[in-house]
N, C-alpha and C positions, 0 to 999 in steps of 0.2 A: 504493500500500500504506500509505503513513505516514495520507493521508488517512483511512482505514478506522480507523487505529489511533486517529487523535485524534477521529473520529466516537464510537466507539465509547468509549473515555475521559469524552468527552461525556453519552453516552448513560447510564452509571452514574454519574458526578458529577448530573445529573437526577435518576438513578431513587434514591438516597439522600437527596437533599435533599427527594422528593418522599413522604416514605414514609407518610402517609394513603392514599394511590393505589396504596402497593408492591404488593400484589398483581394489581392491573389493569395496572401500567406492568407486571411483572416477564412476563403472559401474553402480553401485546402483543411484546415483546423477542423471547420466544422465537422468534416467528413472522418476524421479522426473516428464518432462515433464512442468516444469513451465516455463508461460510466461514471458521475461523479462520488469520490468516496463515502461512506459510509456517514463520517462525520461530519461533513459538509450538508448532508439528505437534509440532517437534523439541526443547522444552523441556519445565520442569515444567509445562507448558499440561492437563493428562492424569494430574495427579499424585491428584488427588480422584477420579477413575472410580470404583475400588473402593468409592464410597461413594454411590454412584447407587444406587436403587432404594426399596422399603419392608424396614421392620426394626421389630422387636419390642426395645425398650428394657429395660433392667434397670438401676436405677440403685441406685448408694451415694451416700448426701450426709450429709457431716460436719453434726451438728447444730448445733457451735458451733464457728466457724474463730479461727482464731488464740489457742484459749485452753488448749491443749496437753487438746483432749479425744479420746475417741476411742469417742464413743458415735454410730451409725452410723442412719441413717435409711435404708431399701431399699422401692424401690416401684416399678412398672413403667409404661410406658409405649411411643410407638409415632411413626416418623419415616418421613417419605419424602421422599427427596434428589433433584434433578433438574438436568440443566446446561442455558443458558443461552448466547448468544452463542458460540455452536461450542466449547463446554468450556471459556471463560475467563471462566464464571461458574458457581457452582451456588448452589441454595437446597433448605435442608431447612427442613422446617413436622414440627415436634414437640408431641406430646402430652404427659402424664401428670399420672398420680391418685395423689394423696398427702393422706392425712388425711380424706378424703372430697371433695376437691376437684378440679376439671382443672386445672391449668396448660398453656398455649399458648406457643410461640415460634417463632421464625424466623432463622434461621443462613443467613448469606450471606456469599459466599467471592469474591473477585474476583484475577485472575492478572496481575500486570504484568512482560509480557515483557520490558520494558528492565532491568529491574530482579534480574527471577528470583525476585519474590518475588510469597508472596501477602496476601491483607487479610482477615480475619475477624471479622466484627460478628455482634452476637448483638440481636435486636430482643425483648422479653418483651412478651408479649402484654397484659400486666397494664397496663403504659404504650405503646402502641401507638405513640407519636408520639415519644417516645424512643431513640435507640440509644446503646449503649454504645461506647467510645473500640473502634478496631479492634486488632485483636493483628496481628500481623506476623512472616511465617515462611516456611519453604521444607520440601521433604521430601530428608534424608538417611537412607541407608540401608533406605528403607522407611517411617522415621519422619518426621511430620509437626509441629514444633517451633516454635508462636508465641508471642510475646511481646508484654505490653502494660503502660502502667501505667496503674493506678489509685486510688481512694481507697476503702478498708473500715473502718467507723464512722471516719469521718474523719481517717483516717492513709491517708500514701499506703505502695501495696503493688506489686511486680510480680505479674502476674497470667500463667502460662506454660498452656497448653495444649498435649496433646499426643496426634494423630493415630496410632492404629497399625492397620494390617489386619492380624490375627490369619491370618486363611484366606480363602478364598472366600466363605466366609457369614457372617464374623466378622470384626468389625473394634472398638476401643475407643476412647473420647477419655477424657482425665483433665483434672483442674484444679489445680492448685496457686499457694497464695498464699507468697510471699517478703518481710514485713515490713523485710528488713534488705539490698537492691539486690542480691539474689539469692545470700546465702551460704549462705541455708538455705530450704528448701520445706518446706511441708506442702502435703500432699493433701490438696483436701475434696470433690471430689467423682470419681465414676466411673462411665462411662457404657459398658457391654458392648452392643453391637448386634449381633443374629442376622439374617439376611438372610429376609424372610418369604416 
């Protein structure tokens, strides 16, 4: 069993360092067909299902973060989530049209059972060879709560995300930036997902 576990560890240490190819390694994986361990069946290994499938996006995005405004950009768009290594991986490939434009990305979520936590990297399609530092989180109560730091216009910021399934056909993420090591947040963006 540990074998599998450090295979598979393996396996995503690859497929992230490899991400030119992510969408060719990530097809390849799925096919793997392996079973998720024993221990995993019975933790958060299963905490992202509710987020499987295609969905119809609506988004809010602050226009300008951190400068106390509250002028709102709304534009929609469209996502389809899928798991990966028996549910201790998912990836969504996201749309949307804003300003007359597409924007592209790729949300990948990886589960470590020793730990009980998960990893969240967000790839923008805009730099394809690029990913951003991962957040790190687990789900309490239904809600799903990562955290990461980063740097916006060159200040460092925590950067919190946060998972909710609404219903069966609804679920939300939000974003929120904390300039000052988390005493206060702002929201700048908000993403409602309808289950299509």
């Amino acid at each position: 069993m540990r074998e599998i576990d450090t295979h598979r560890r393996q396996l995503l240490q690859w497929t992230l360092a490899s991400l030119p190819a992510l969408p060719t390694v990530l097809v390849a994986l799925g096919g793997l067909g392996m079973a998720p361990p024993v221990a995993a069946a019975a933790s958060g290994a299963h905490d992202f299902d509710f987020f499987l499938g295609n969905w119809r996006v609506h988004h809010r995005r602050l226009r300008k973060r951190l400068a106390g405004s509250r002028d709102w950009d709304e534009f929609e768009g469209s996502s389809r989530c899928q798991a990966l290594l028996g549910g201790l991986v998912n990836v969504n490939e996201s749309e949307s049209r804003r300003g007359g434009q597409t924007y592209n990305g790729l949300g990948i979520r990886a589960y470590d059972a020793a730990s009980g936590l998960w990893a969240d990297w967000y790839l923008d399609g805009g730099k394809p060879t690029s990913i951003e530092a991962a957040g790190s989180g687990r789900f309490a109560g239904g809600v799903g709560t990562f955290l990461a730091d980063e740097t916006f216009e060159g200040k460092p910021v925590k950067v919190r995300g946060i998972f909710t399934p609404v219903t069966a056909d609804t679920c939300q993420w939000e974003q929120a930036f904390s300039p000052d090591e988390g005493r206060s947040w702002e929201t700048n963006w908000i993403m409602r997902y309808t289950r299509v």
